[in-house]
C-alpha positions as a LaTeX table, in Angstrom:
\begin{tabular}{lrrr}
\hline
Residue & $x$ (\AA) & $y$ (\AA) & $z$ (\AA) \\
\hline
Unk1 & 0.00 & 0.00 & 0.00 \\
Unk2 & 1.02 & 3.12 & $-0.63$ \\
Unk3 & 0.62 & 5.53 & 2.31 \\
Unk4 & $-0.47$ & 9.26 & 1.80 \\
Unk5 & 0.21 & 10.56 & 5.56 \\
Unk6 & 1.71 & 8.43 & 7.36 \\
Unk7 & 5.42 & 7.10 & 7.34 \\
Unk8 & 5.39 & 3.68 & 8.30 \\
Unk9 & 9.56 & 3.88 & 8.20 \\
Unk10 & 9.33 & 6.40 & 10.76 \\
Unk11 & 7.07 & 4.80 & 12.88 \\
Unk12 & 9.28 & 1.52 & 12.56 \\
Unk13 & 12.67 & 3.59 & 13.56 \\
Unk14 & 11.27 & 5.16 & 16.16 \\
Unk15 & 9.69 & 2.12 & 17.48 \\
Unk16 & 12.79 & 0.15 & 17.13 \\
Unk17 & 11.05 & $-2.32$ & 14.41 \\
Unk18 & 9.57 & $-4.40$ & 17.06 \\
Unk19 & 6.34 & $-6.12$ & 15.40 \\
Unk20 & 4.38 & $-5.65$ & 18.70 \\
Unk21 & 5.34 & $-2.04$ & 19.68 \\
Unk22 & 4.56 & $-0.86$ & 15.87 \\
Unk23 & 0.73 & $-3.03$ & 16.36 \\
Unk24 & 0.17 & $-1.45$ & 19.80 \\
Unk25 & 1.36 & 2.33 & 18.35 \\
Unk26 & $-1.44$ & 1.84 & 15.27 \\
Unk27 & $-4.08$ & 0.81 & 17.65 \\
Unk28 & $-3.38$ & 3.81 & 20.08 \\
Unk29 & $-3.11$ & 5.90 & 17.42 \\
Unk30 & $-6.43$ & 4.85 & 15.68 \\
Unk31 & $-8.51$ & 5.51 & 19.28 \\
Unk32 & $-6.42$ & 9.09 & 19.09 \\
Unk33 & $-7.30$ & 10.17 & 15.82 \\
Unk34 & $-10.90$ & 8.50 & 16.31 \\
Unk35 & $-11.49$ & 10.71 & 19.77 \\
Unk36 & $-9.17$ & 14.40 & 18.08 \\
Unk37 & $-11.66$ & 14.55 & 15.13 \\
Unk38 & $-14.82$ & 13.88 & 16.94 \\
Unk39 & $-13.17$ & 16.77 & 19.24 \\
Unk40 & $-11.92$ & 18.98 & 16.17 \\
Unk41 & $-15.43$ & 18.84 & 15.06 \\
Unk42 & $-17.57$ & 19.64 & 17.95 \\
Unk43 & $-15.29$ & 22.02 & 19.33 \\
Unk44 & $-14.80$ & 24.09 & 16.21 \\
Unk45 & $-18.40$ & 24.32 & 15.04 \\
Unk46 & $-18.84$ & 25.45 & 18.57 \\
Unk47 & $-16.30$ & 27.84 & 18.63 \\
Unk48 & $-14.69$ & 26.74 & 21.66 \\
Unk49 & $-11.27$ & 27.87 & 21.32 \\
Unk50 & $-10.09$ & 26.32 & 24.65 \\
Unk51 & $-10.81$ & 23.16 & 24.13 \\
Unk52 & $-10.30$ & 23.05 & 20.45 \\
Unk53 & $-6.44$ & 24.01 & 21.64 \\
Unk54 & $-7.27$ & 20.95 & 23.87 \\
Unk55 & $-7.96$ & 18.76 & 21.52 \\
Unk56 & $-5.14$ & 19.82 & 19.52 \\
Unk57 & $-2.54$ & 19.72 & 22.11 \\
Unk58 & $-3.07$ & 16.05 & 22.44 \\
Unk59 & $-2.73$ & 14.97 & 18.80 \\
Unk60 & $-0.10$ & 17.01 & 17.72 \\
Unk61 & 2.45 & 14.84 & 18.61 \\
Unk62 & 1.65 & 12.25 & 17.79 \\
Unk63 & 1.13 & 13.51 & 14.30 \\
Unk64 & 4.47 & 15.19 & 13.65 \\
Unk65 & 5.87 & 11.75 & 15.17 \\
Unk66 & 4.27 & 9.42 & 12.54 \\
Unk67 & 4.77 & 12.21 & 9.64 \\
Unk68 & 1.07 & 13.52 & 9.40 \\
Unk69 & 1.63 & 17.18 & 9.18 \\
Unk70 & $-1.22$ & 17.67 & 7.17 \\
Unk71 & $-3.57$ & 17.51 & 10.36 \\
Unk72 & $-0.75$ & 19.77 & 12.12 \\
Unk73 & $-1.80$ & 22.45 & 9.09 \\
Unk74 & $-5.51$ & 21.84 & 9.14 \\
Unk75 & $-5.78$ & 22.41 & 12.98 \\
Unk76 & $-3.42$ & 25.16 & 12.71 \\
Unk77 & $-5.65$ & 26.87 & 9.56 \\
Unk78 & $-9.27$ & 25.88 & 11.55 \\
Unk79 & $-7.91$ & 28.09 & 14.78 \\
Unk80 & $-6.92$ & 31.09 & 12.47 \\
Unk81 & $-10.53$ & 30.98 & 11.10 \\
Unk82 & $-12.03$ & 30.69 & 14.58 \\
Unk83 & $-9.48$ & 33.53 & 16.11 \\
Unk84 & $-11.10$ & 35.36 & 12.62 \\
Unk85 & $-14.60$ & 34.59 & 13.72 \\
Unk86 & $-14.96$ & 32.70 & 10.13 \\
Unk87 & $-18.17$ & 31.54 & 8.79 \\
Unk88 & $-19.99$ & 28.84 & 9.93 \\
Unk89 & $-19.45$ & 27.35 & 6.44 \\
Unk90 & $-15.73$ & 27.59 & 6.43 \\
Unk91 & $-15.80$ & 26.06 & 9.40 \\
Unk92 & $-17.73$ & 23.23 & 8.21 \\
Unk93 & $-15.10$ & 23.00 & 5.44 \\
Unk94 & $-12.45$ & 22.66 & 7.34 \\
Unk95 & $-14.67$ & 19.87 & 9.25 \\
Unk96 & $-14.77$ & 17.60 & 6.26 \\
Unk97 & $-11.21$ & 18.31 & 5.04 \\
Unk98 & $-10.33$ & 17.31 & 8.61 \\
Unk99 & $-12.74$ & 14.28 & 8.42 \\
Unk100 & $-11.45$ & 13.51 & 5.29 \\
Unk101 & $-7.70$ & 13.71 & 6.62 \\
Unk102 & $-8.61$ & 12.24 & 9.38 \\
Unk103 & $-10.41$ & 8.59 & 7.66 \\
Unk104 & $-7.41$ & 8.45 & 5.41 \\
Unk105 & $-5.21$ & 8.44 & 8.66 \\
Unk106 & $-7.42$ & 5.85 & 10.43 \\
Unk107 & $-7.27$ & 3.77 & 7.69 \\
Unk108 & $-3.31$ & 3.71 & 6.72 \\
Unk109 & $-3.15$ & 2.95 & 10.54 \\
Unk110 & $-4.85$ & $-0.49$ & 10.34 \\
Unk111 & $-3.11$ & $-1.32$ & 6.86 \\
Unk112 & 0.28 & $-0.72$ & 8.64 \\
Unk113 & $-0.95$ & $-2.56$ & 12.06 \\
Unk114 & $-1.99$ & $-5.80$ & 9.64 \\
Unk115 & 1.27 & $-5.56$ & 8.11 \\
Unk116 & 2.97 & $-6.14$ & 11.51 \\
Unk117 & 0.74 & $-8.66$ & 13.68 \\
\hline
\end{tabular}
């Protein structure tokens, strides 16, 4: 498979190679990304800056780790529109391109977990 956000060799150097840690990292990161863009969503169409940040906070790490800076740049863009008092309907577009992102993620994450149990 070819992967669009992820880096499986990253994830395999930083996680030594080992079979089970690489598993274990995909399934924490699928319940991560699963819980950050129910978060990104509610919190954004609600304008709740705090806990949008929140949400944010606890993925970003996680992202830059495993190479997916493209959520890094949608979070980053959906707080500039909020801190902008955007639209509702930009905000909804940066919903689904975060939803999109997001699915793509969740997906490459059990593809690369399968590859390794």
């Amino acid at each position: 498979m070819s992967y669009k956000y992820i880096d499986p060799d990253k994830i395999s150097e930083m996680l030594f190679g080992d079979d089970s840690y690489i598993v274990e990292f995909c399934e924490a990161g699928i319940t991560s990304f699963s819980e950050f863009n129910e978060n990104f969503s509610t919190h954004l169409l609600n304008r709740n800056m705090k806990e949008l940040r929140n949400a944010g906070h606890k993925i970003k790490p996680g992202a830059q780790m495993m190479g997916a800076d493209e959520i890094v740049d949608e979070y980053t863009k959906a707080r500039t529109m909020l801190e902008d008092n955007a639209s509702t309907e930009k905000l909804e577009q940066s919903v689904q391109a975060m939803d999109a992102i997001c699915s793509a993620i969740l997906e490459e994450l059990n593809t690369l977990s399968k590859e390794y149990k």
